[in-house]
C-alpha positions, -999 to 999 in steps of 0.1 A, spaced: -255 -238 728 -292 -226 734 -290 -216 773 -291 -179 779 -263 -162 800 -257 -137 821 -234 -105 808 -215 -105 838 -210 -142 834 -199 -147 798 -169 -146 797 -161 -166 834 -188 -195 818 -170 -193 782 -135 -197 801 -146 -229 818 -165 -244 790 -130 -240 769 -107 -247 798 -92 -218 799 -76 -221 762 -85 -187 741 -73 -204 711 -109 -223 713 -133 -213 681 -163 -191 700 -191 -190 672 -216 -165 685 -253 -159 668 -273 -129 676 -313 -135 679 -329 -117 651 -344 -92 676 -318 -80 689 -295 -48 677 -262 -57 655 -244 -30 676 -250 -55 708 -238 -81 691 -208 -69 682 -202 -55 715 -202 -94 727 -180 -100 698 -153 -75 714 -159 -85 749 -148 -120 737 -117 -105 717 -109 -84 743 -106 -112 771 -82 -132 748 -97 -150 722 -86 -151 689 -111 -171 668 -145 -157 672 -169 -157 643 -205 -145 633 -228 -170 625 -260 -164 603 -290 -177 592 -290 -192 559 -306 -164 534 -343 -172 527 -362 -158 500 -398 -139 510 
């Protein structure tokens, strides 16, 4: 949820929290600081290791 991890360790904590099943939905949100290219580079770390349903999560649009 909100805990930070490690690069190295995404994917080994992400297999454990799911039990090993890449069919579990990964929802991943990107902190508004940080660059859209990195997130998508987690994005297709997380394809890449097997998992078919990840998705983008957003903020809900607010008007300034």
């Amino acid at each position: 949820q909100e805990t930070k991890v490690e690069y190295e360790k995404l994917i080994p904590k992400i297999l454990a929290v799911s039990n090993n099943r890449t069919d579990t939905r990964i929802f991943v949100r990107g902190d508004k600081n940080i660059n859209y290219g990195r997130v998508l580079e987690i994005m297709g770390l997380l394809s890449g290791s097997g998992f078919t349903k990840v998705a983008l999560i957003s903020e809900p649009y607010k008007q300034r």
